[in-house]
C-alpha positions in Angstrom: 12.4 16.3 -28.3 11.9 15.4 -24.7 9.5 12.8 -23.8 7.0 15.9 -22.1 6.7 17.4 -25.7 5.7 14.0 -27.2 3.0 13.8 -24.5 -1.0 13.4 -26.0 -3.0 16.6 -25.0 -5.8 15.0 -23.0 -5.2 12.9 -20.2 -7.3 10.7 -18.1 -8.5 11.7 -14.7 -9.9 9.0 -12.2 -11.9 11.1 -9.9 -10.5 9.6 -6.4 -13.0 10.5 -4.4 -15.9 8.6 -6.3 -13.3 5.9 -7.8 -14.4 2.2 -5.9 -11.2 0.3 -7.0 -13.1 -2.4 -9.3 -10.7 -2.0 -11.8 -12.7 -2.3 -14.5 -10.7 0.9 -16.2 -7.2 -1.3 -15.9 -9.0 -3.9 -17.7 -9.4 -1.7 -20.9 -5.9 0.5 -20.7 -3.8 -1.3 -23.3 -0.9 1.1 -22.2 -0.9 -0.2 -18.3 -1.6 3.4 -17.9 -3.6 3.1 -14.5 -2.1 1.4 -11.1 -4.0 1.3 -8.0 -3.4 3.4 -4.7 -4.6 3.2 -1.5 -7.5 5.0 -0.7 -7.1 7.8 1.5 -10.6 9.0 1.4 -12.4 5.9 2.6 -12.8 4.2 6.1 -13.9 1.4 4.7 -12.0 -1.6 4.1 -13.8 -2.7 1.2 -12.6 0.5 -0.6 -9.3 0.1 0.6 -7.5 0.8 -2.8 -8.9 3.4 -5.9 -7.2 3.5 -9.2 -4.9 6.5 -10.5 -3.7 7.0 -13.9 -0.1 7.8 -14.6 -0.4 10.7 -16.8 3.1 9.8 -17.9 2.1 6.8 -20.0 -1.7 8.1 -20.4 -1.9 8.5 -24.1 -5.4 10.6 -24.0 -7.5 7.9 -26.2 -10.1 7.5 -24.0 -10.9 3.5 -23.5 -10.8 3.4 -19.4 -13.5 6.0 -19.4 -16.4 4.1 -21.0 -16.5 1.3 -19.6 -15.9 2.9 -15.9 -19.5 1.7 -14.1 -19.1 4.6 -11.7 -18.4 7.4 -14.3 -15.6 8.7 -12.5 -12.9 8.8 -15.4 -12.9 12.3 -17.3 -11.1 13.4 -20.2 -9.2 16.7 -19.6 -6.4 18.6 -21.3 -2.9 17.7 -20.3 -2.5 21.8 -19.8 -4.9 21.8 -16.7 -3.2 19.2 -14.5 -1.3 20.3 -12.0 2.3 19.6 -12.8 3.0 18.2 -9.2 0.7 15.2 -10.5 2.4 14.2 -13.5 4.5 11.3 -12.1 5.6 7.8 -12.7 3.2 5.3 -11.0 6.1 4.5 -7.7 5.5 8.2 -6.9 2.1 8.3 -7.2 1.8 6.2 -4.3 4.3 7.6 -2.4 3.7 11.0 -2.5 0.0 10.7 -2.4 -0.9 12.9 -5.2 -4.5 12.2 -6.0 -6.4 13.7 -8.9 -10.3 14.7 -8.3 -12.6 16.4 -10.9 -13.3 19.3 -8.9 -9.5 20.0 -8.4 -9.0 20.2 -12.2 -12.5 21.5 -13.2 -13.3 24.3 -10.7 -16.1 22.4 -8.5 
């Protein structure tokens, strides 16, 4: 069994558009599930960076997305994210791949 089949079947989605960066979501991950990016949506330097999750290590239980203040973290199934997203957190930031509701949802 490859590590994809052993993947949970809901995921975490940070919205990137709406995500601030407080990292209030990294706080709660207990799996170190979520890594910050820079934010290529935002001029302004107090925004600088957002928070992505690594849908790798994202085990699907939910913690991050309480707590976000913003209510930018949604639950989705693993099935609907793109499989160009799915990647360790070093290509995340290098490629650029950046996960929004609407993508995912149909907005």
């Amino acid at each position: 069994m490859s590590k994809i089949d052993r993947l949970s079947k809901r995921v975490a989605v940070i919205d990137a558009t709406g995500c601030t960066g407080c990292m209030v979501c990294m706080e709660f991950c207990e799996f170190d599930a979520i890594i910050k990016v820079p934010n290529p949506f935002s001029d302004d330097p107090m925004v600088s960076s957002i928070c992505q999750v690594d849908l790798l290590q994202c085990t699907g239980c939910a913690w991050c997305a309480k707590p976000c203040p913003w209510d930018v973290i949604q639950m989705f199934n693993r099935e609907l994210v793109p499989e160009e997203a799915i990647l360790e957190d070093e290509e995340i930031a290098e490629r650029g791949v950046l996960l929004t509701a609407g993508n995912l949802s149909g907005e």
